[in-house]
C-alpha positions as a printed Julia matrix, in Angstrom:
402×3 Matrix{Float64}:
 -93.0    27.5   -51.49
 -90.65   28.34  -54.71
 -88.36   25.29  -55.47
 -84.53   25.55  -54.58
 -81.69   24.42  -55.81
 -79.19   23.95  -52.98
 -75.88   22.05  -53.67
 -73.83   20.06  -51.0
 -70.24   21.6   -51.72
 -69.43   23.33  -54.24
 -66.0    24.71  -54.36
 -65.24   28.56  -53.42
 -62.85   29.92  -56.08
 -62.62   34.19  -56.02
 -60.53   36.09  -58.35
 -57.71   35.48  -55.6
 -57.63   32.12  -56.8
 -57.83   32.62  -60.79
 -55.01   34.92  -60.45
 -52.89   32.58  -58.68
 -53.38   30.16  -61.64
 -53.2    32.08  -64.45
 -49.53   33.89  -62.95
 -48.83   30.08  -63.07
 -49.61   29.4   -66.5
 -47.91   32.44  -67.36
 -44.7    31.78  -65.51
 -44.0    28.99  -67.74
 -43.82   26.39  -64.86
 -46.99   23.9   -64.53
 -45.71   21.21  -62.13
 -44.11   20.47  -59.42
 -42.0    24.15  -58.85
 -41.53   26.95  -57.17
 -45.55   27.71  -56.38
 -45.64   23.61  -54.93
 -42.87   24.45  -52.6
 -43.88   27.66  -51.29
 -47.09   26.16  -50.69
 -45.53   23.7   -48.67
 -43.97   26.52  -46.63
 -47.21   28.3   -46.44
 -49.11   25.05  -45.15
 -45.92   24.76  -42.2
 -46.75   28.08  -40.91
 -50.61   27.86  -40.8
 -50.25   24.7   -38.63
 -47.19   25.19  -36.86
 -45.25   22.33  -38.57
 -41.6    21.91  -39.26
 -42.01   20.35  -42.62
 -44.76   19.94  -44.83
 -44.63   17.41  -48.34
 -47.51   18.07  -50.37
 -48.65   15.52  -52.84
 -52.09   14.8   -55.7
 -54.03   13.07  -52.32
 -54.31   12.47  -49.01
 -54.27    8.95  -49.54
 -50.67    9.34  -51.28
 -49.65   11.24  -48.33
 -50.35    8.32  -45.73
 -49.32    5.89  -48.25
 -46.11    7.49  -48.64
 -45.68    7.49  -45.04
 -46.32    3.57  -44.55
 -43.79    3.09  -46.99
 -41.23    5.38  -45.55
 -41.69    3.0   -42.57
 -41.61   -0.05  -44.17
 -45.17   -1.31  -42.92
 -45.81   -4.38  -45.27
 -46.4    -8.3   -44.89
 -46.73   -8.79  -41.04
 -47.86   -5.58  -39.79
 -50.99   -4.62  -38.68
 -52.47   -1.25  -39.01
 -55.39    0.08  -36.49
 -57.92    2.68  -37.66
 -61.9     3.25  -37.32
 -64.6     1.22  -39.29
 -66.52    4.74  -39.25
 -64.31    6.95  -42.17
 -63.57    6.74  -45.77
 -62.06    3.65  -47.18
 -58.6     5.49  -47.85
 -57.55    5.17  -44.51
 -57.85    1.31  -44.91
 -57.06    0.92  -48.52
 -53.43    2.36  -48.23
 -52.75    0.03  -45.65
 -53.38   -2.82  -47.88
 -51.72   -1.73  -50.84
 -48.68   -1.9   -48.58
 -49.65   -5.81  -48.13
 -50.47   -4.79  -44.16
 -53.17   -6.18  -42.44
 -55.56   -3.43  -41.48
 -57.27   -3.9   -37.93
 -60.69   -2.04  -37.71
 -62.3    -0.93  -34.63
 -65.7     0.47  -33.04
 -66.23    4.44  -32.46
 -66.76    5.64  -28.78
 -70.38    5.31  -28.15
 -72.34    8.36  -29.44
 -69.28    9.4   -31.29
 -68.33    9.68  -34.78
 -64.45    9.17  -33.48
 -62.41    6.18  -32.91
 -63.18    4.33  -29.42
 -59.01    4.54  -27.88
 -60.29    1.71  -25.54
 -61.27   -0.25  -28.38
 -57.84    0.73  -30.1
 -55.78   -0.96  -27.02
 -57.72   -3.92  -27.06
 -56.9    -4.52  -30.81
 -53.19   -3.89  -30.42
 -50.73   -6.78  -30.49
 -47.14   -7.12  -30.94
 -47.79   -6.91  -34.51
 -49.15   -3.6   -34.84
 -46.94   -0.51  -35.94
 -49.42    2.16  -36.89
 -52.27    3.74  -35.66
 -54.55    6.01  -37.76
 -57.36    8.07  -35.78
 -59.7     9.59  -38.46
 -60.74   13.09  -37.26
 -64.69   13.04  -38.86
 -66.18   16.17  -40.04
 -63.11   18.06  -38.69
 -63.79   17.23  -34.85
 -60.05   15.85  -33.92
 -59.99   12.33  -32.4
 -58.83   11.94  -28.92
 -55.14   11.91  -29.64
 -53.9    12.49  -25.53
 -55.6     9.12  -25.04
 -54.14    7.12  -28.19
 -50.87    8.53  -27.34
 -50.75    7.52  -23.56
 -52.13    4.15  -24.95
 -49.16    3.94  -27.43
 -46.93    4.53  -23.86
 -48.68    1.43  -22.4
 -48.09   -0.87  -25.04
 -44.69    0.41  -25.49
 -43.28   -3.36  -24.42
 -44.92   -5.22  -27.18
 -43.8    -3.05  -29.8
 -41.59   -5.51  -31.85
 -39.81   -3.22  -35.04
 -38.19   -4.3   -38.1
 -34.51   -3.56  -37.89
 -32.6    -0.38  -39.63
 -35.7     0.91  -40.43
 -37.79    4.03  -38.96
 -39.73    1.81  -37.03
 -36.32    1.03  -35.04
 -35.6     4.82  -34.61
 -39.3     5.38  -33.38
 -39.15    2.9   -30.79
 -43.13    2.64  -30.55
 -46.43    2.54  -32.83
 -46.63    5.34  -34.61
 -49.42    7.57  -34.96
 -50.83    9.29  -38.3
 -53.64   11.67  -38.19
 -56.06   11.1   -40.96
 -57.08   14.5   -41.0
 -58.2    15.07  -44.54
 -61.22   16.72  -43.24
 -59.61   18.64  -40.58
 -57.73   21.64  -41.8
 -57.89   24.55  -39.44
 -59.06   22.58  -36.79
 -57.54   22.91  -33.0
 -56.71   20.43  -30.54
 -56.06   21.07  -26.87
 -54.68   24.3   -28.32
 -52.6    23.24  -30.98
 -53.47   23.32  -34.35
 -53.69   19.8   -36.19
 -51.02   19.21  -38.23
 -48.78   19.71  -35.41
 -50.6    17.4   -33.0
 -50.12   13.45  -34.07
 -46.56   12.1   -35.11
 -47.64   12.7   -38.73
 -51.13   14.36  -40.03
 -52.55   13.55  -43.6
 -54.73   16.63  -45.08
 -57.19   16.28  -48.17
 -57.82   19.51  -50.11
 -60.0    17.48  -52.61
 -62.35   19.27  -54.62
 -65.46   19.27  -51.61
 -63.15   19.69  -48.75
 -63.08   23.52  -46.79
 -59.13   24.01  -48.27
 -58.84   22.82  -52.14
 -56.46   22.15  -54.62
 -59.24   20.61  -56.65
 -57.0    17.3   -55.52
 -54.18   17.29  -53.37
 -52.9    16.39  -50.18
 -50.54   17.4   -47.83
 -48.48   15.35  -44.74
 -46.93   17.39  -42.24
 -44.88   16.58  -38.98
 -43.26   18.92  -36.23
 -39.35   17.95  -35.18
 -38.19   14.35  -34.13
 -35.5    13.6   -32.08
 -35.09   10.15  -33.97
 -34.94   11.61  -37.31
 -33.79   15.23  -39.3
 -36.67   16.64  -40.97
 -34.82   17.12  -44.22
 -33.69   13.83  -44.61
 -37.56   12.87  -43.55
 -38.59   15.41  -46.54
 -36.03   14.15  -49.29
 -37.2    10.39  -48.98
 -40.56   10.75  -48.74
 -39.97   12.88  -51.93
 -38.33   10.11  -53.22
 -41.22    7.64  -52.45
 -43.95   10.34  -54.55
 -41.41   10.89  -57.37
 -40.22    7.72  -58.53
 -37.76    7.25  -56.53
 -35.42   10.04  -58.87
 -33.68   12.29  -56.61
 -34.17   15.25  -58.5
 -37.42   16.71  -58.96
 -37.8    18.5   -61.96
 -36.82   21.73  -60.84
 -33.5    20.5   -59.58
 -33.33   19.36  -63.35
 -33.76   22.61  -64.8
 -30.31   24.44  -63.41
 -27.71   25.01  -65.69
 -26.16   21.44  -66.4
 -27.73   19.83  -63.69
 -29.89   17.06  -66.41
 -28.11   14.15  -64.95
 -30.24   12.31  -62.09
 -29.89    8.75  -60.57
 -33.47    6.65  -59.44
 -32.26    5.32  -56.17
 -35.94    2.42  -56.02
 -38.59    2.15  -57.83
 -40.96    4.51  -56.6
 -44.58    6.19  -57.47
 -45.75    9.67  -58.68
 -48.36   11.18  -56.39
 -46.24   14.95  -56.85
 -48.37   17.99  -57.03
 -48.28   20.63  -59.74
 -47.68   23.94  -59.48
 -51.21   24.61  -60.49
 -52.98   22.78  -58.16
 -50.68   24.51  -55.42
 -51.52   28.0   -56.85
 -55.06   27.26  -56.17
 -54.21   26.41  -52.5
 -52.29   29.55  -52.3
 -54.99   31.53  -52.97
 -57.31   29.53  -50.71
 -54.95   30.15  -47.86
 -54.91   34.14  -48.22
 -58.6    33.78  -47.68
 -58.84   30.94  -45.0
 -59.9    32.47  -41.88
 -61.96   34.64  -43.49
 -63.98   31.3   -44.85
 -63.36   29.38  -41.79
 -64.92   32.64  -39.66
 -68.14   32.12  -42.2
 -68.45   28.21  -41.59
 -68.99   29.8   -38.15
 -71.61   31.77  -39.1
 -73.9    28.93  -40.97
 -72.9    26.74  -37.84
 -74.89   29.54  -35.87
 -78.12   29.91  -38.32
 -78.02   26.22  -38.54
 -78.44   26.18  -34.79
 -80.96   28.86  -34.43
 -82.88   27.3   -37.12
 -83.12   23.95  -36.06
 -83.26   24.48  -32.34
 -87.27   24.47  -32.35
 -87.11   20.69  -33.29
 -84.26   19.66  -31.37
 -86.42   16.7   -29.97
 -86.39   14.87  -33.28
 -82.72   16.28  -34.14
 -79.15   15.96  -32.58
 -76.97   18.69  -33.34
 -73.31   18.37  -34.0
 -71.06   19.38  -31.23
 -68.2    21.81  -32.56
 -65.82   22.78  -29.78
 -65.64   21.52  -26.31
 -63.03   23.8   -24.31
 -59.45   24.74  -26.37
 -60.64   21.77  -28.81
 -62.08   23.29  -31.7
 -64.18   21.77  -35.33
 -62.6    23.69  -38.35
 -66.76   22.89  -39.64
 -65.89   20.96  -42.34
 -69.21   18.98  -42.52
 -72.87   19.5   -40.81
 -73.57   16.2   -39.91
 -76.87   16.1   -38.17
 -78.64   12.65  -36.59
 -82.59   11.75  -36.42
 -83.3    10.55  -33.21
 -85.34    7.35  -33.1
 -84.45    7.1   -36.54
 -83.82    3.87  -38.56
 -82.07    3.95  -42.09
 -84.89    3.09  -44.21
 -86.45    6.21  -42.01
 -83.52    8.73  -42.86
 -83.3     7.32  -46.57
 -86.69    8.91  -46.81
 -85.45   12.1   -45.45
 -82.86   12.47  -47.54
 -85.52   11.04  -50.43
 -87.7    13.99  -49.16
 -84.74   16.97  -48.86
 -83.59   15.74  -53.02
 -87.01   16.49  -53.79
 -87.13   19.69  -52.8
 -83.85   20.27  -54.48
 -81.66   20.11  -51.64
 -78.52   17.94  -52.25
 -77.28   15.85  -49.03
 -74.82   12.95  -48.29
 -74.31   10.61  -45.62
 -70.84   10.42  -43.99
 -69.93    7.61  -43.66
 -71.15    4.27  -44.9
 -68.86    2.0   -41.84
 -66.29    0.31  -44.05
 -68.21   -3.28  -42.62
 -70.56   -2.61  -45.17
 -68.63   -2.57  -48.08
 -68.09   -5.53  -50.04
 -64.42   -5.37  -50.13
 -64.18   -5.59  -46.31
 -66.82   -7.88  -46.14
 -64.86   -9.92  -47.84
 -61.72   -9.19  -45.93
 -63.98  -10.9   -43.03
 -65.38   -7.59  -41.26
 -68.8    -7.91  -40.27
 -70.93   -4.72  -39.27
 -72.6    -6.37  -36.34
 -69.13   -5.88  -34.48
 -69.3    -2.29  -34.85
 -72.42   -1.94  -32.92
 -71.79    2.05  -32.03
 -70.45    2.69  -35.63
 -73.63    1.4   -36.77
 -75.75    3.3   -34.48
 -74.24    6.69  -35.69
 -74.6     5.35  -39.24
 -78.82    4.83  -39.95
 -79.47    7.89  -38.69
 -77.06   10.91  -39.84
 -77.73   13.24  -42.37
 -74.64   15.74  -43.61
 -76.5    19.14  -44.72
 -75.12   21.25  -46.69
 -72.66   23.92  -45.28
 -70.6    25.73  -48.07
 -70.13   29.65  -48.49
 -72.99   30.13  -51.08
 -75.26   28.87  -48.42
 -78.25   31.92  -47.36
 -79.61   32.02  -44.23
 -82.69   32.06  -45.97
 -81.58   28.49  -47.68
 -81.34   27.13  -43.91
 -84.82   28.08  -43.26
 -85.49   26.53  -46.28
 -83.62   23.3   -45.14
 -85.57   23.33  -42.05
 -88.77   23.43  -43.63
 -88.29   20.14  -45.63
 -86.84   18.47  -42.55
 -90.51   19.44  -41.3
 -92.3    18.25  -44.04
 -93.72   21.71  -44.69
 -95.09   23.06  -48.06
């Protein structure tokens, strides 16, 4: 059989997309302008939001957040051992102590009856990590949140105060499009962090986006004007405020950080969104040849599940599992699969095995379901370049056929 060369993700850029950019360069604005801030809009409307900040990452988006809240020295933060190390590291940074818990058995999600046990009178935040796009279980975290409600203990005159409860942020930088009882997320969690890094379904190339729907403990413009703050040093006026007529003159309120994103990177997003259900309808399709193709050795393969009822995958990853399998086992898969030219990843290594939790005292052999999901799972590629005939292809290898 004639050698392949099939990559994991690359990014799908049309000529919508160039255009968008070069009308940027041409407009004479780069940064953060006009382009950033309809994008924002833009972003609102897909997922039914009130207000949308958009920043260079998702992990600037949930740090922002953390700050806006005040979560530092004596909080705890929950979220799963089984996601990226973002959604731990930004809880650090704020000097937090991040709590990490087990998945749900035979689930890539957070384990909410593993999150209750974990909380304390200490904890303020929550952050479920919606893997491969499938959201967690955010009716159970949130009734959980209800349950606990007596030991939440807030700072006072901060946001925490006006919450009156742990709050919950969606880490849902893989999970743009996707559908939860219904609603789309983005408008599901108190807050939702979105990536639209370079491999993810939605890109800037980097970026990130935080978006929340109405609070009746807060107005979302002041919401949107300090977290602004918080990604622009603290200055409160951006640089397009600047730019009117005698308006040079700006005060820094704190010393903040710069996590803004440019107009450029937003023009690529722009373009991405005129296009987005048309790409999210052809995830779809590979989801379906993926299926047919691998069905005939479904007794050495689990399949990822998609939807389940009005709860809905926006596909961002195909992340398969090798039943029986041990890691040294799928390492050779994966050895096997590179050979052939066939590019593949592994999502995720469980944070327990990283030495910078290890040293933070997190041991792997307390994430015994985390683990499980772990040594076995292969992600395949699943990007619009992808040919049916590249599947069959795929499948092939997996077989160890010539």
């Amino acid at each position: 059989m004639e050698k392949r060369i099939i990559q994991f993700s690359p990014p799908d850029i049309s000529q919508i997309e160039i255009d968008e950019v070069v009308d940027t360069l041409k407009s004479g604005w780069i940064t953060t302008g006009p382009k950033t801030k309809l994008f924002e809009e833009k972003i609102s409307e897909y997922c039914n939001t009130n207000k949308t900040v958009c920043v260079n990452s998702a992990t600037a988006a949930m740090e922002s957040l953390l700050r806006l809240f005040d979560i530092g020295p004596g909080d705890e933060v929950i979220t799963s051992v089984y996601t990226y190390s973002a959604s731990a590291s930004v809880v650090l940074h704020c000097g937090a102590k991040v709590v990490l818990v087990d998945t749900k058995p035979g689930s890539f999600n957070i384990d909410p009856e593993a999150v209750e046990k974990a909380i304390t009178e200490k904890t303020k935040v929550i952050i479920p990590v919606d893997i491969a796009g499938y959201p967690a279980d955010y009716d159970e975290i949130f009734e959980i949140v209800e349950r606990r409600k007596n030991l939440f203990s807030p700072k006072k005159g901060t946001y925490q105060e006006k919450l009156g409860r742990i709050m919950v942020l969606a880490d849902a930088a893989h999970s743009f499009g996707s559908v939860y009882k219904g609603k789309k997320v983005g408008s599901v969690a108190d807050f939702t962090s979105f990536s639209f890094h370079a491999v993810k379904n939605l890109t800037t190339a980097e970026g990130g986006a935080l978006t929340w729907c109405t609070k009746d403990w807060a107005e979302d413009d002041a919401l949107y004007k300090e977290l602004m703050l918080i990604v622009l040093h603290g200055q409160n006026k951006d640089a397009l405020a600047k730019m009117k007529a005698g308006a040079w003159r700006y005060d820094i309120l704190f010393p903040g950080y710069k996590c803004n994103m440019t107009d450029i990177m937003a023009a690529i997003g722009l373009g991405q969104l005129k296009r987005y259900d048309e790409m999210l309808a052809k995830k779809k399709e590979l989801v379906s040849y993926y299926e047919e193709a691998l069905r005939e050795i479904s007794d050495k393969i689990e399949l990822p599940v998609f939807k389940k009822e009005d709860t809905e995958s926006c596909r961002h990853l195909y992340m398969i599992r090798l039943k029986n399998a041990n890691e040294e086992e799928r390492n050779k898969v994966i050895e096997k699969l590179a050979e052939a030219g066939i590019a593949t990843n592994v999502h995720f290594q469980p944070l327990a095995l990283f030495t910078a939790y290890k040293n933070l005292g997190f041991d792997i052999k307390n994430y015994p379901n985390a683990y499980e999901m772990y040594k076995n799972e292969i992600s395949l590629p699943i990007h619009n370049f992808i040919t049916k005939e590249d599947i069959s292809y795929i499948l092939k290898r997996i077989k160890y056929e010539e």
